[in-house]
C-alpha positions in Angstrom: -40.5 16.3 13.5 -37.6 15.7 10.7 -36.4 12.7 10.2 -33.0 11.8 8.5 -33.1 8.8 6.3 -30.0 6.6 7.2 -27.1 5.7 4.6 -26.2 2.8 6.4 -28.2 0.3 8.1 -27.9 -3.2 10.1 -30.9 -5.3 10.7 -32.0 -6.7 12.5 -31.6 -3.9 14.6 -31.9 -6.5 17.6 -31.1 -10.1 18.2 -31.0 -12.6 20.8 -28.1 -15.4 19.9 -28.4 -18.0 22.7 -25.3 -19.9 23.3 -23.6 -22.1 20.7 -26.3 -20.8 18.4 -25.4 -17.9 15.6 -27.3 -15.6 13.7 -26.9 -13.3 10.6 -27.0 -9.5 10.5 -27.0 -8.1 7.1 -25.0 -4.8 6.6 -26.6 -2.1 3.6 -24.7 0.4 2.4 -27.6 2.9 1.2 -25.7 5.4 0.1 -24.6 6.0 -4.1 -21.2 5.9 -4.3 -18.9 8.6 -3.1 -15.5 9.6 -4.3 -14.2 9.4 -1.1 -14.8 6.3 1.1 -17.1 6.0 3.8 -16.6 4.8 7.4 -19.5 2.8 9.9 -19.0 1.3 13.1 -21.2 -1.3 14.0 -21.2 -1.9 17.9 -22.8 -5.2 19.0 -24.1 -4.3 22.6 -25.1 -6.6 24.8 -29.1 -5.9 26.3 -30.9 -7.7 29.2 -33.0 -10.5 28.4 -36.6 -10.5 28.7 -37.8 -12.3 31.7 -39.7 -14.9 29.4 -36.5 -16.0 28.2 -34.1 -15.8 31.1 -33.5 -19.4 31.4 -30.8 -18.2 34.3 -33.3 -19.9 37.1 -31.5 -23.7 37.9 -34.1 -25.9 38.3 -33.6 -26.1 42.4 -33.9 -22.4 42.3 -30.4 -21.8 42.8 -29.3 -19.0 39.9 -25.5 -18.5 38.3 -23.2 -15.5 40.0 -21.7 -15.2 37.1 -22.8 -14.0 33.6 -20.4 -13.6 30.2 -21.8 -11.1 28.0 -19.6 -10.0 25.0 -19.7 -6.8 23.0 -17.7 -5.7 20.0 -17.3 -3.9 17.3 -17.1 -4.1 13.3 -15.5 -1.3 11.5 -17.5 -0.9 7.6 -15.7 0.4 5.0 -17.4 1.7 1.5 -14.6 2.3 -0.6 -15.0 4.6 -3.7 -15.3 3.6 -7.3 -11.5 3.8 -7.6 -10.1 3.5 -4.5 -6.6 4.8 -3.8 -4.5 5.2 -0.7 -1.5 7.7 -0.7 0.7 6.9 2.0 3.4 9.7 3.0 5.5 9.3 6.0 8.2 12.5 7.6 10.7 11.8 9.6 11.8 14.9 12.6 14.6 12.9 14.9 12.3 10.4 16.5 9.0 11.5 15.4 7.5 9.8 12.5 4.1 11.5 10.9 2.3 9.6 8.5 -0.3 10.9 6.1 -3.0 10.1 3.8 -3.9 12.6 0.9 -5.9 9.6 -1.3 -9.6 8.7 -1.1 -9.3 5.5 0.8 -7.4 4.8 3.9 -4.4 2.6 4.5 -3.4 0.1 7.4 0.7 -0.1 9.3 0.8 -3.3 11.1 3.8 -5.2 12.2 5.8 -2.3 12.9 9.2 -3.1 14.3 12.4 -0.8 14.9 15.7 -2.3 16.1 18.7 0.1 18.0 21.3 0.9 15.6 24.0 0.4 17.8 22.8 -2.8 19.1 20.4 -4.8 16.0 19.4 -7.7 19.0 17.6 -5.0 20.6 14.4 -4.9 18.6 10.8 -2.8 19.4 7.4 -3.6 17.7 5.3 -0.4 16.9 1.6 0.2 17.7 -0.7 -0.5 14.2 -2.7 2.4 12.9 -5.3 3.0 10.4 -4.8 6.4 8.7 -8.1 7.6 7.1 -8.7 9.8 3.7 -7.5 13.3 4.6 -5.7 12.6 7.9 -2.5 11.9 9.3 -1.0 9.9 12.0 2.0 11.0 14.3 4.5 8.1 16.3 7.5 8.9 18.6 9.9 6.1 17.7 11.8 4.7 20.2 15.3 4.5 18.6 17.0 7.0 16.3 17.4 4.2 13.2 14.9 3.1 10.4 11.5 1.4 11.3 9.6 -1.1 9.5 6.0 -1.8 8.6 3.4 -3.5 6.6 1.7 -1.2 4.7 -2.2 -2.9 3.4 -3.8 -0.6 1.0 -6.8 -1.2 -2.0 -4.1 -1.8 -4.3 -2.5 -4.2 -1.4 0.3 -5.1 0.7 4.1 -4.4 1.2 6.8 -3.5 3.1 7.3 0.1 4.3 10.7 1.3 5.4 10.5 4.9 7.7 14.5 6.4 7.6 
């Protein structure tokens, strides 16, 4: 049987955090370094407790109905050497396509758009990440410029979409 050697790991590879208690888990990028950056998810899953730590049982027998369990997810980036984003953005009518031809992906977040012929009237736009290589398309809702923030390696500032 082949086995393929990982070029990204998190360990421990399981953990039981009890509440109000926290733990480390150490993230290793075991990859060498790429020209183009790299993207992990980590998802934290909740699993079942073993029966030999399920402290659910009240003392008079009576357990809990209801259980919180949280699960989320952490988004790794390796960035290259020399990391750099090149954001381009077109503009058909209402449609807004944004692109990425760098090595190293690029974040819009706080996107607003206000109706031209009424500037009280104002929209905020969904965030995106665009990656290395990809692109990103957005029906606007009004016919006027948008705005965004823009966070890249080289870091943040406004974007204006006419």
């Amino acid at each position: 049987m082949h086995e393929e050697t990982p070029s990204f790991l998190a360990t421990p590879n399981k953990l039981i955090v009890e509440p109000g208690s926290q733990s480390i888990v150490r993230l290793l990028n075991l990859e060498p370094n790429s020209q183009e950056e790299r993207v992990y998810r980590i998802n934290y899953l909740p699993i079942e407790k073993p029966p030999e730590v399920d402290s659910s049982q009240a003392a008079d027998g009576v357990a809990p109905v209801v259980e919180i369990v949280v699960a989320y997810q952490v988004l790794a980036i390796v960035l290259p050497p020399n990391p750099v984003a090149k954001p381009a953005v077109r503009r058909n009518g209402k449609r807004a396509l944004f692109s990425n031809e760098g090595n190293a992906n690029y974040l819009l977040s706080d996107g607003r758009q206000c109706d031209p012929s009424d500037a009280s009237r104002c929209l905020d736009l969904p965030g995106h990440r665009v990656y290395a290589g990809s692109s990103w398309s957005l029906d606007l809702p009004f016919n006027g410029p948008a705005e965004y923030n823009i966070r890249t390696p080289a870091g943040s500032r406004p974007l204006v979409v006419q």
